[in-house]
One Martini backbone bead per residue (centre of mass of N, CA, C, O) as a GRO file, in nm:
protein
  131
    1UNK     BB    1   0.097   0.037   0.022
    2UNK     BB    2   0.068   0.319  -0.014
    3UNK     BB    3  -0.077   0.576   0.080
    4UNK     BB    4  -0.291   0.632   0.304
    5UNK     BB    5  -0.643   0.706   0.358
    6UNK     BB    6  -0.908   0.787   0.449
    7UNK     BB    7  -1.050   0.547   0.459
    8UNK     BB    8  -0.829   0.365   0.602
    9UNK     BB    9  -0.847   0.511   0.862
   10UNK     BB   10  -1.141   0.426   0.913
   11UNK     BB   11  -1.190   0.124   0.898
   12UNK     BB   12  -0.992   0.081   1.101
   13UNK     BB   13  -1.119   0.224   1.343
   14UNK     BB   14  -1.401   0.056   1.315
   15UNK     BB   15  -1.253  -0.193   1.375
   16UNK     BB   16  -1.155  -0.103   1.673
   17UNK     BB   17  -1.438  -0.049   1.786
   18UNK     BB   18  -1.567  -0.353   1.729
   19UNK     BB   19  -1.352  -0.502   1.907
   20UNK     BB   20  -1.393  -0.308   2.166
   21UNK     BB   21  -1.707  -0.371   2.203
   22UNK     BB   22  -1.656  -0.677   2.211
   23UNK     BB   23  -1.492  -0.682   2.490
   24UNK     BB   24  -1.599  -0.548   2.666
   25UNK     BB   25  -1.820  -0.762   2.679
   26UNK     BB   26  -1.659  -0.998   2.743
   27UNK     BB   27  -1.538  -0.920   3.012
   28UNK     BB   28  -1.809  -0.888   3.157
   29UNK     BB   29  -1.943  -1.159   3.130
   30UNK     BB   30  -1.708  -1.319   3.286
   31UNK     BB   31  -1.761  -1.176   3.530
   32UNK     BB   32  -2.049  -1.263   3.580
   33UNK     BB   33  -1.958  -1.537   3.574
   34UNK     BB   34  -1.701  -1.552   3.799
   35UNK     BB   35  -1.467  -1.473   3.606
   36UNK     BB   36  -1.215  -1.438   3.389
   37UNK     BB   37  -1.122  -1.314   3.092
   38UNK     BB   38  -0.879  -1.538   3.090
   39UNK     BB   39  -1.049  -1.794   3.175
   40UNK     BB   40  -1.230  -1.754   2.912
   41UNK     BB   41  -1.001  -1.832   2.686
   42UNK     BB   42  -0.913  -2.060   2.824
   43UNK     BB   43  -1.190  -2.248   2.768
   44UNK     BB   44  -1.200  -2.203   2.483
   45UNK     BB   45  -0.923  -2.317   2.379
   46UNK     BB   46  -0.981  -2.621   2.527
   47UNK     BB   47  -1.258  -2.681   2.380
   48UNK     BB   48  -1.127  -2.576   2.043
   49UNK     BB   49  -0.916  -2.747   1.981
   50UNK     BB   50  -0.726  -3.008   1.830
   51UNK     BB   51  -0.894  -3.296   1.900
   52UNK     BB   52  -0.738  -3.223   2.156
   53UNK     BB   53  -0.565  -3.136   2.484
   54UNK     BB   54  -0.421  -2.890   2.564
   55UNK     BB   55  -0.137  -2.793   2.664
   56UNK     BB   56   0.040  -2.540   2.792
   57UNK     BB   57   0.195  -2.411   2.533
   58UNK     BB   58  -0.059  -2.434   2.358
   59UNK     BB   59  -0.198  -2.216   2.557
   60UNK     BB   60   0.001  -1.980   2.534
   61UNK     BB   61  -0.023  -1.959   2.240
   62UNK     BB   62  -0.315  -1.882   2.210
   63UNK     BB   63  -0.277  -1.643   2.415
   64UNK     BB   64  -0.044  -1.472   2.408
   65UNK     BB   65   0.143  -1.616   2.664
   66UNK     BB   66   0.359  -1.674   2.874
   67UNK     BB   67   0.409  -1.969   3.042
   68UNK     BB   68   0.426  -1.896   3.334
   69UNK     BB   69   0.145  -1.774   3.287
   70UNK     BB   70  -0.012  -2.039   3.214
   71UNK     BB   71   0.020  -2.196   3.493
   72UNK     BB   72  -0.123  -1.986   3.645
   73UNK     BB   73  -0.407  -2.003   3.540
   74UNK     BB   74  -0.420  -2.323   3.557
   75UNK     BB   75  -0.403  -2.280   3.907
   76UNK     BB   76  -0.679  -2.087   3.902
   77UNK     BB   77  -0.883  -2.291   3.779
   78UNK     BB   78  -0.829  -2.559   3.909
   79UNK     BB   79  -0.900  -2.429   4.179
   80UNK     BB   80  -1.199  -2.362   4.080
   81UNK     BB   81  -1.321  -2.616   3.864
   82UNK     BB   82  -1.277  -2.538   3.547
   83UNK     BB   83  -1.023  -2.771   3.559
   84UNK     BB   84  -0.753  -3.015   3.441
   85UNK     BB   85  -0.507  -3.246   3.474
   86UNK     BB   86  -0.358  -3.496   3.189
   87UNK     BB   87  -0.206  -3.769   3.115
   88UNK     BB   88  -0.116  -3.861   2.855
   89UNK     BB   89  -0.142  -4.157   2.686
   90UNK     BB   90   0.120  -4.189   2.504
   91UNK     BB   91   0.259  -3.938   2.680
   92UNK     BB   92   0.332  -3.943   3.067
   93UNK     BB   93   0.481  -3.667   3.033
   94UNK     BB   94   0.234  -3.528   2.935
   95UNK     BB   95   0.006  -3.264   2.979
   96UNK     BB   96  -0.343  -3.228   3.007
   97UNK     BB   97  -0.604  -2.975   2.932
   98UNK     BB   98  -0.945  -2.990   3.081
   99UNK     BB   99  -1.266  -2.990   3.148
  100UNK     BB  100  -1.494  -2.950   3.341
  101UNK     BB  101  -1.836  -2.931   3.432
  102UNK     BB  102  -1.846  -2.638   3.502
  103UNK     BB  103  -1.644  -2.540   3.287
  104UNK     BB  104  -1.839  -2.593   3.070
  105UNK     BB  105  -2.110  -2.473   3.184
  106UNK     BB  106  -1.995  -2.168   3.161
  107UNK     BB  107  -1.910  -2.156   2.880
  108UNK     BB  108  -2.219  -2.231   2.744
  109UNK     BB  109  -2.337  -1.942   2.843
  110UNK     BB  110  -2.103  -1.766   2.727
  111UNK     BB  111  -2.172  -1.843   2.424
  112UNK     BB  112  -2.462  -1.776   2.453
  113UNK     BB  113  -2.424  -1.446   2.488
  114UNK     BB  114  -2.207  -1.396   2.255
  115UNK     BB  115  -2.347  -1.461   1.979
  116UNK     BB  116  -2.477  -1.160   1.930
  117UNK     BB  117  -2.212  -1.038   1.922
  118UNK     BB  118  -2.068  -1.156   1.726
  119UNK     BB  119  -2.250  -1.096   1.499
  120UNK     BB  120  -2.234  -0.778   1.527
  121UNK     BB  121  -1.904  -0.782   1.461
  122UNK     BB  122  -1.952  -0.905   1.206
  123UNK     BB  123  -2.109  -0.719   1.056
  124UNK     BB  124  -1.922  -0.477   1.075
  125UNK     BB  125  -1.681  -0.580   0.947
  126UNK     BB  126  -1.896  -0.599   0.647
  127UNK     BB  127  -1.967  -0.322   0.639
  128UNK     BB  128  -1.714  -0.202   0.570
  129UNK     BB  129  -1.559  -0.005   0.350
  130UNK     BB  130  -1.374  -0.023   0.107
  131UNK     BB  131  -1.117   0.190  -0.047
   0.00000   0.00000   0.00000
């Protein structure tokens, strides 16, 4: 792209203000649901996995946090009863981060209060007009 139109900036803004728009909707729902909002990407990281259950490794890269910010997440969620950890079945030297019961439930409640929202997030960004 040679010089930024003013288009440019007008989509740019309107992109940042409907995903301001929608996380900080999505804090606040964390919030009255009982946990983080860091715990609720946690769940839902843990819940849309590529078909296992994801290590904490995996689960920083997802989260784009230090490991060792992810080990404490997961002893802060797993303290709270939202997951659990569990030894690969075949290499048991691997642990992996499972939701619990409760964990599912919370996401459950979550991801359909979610829903409206992301629907309008999504209308927002195909509406911004292209340059």
């Amino acid at each position: 792209m040679a010089v930024p139109t003013n288009s440019d900036y007008r989509r740019l803004a309107q992109f940042r203000y409907a995903l301001r728009r929608f996380l900080h909707f999505s804090e606040a729902a964390a919030r009255e649901a009982g946990i983080s909002p860091n715990q609720y990407q946690l769940l839902l990281f843990v819940r849309g996995f590529n078909g296992h259950p994801p290590t904490i490794g995996e689960l920083a890269e997802q989260l784009q946090i230090e490991h060792q910010s992810a080990v404490g997440l997961v002893d802060r969620s797993e303290q709270g009863g939202l997951v659990a950890r569990r030894k690969d079945e075949r290499d048991r030297r691997r642990v992996r981060i499972v939701l619990t019961s409760k964990g599912a439930a919370v996401l459950r409640r979550l991801v359909r209060v979610h829903s409206p929202e992301f629907d309008k997030l999504a209308a927002a960004l195909f509406r911004v007009p292209p340059s």
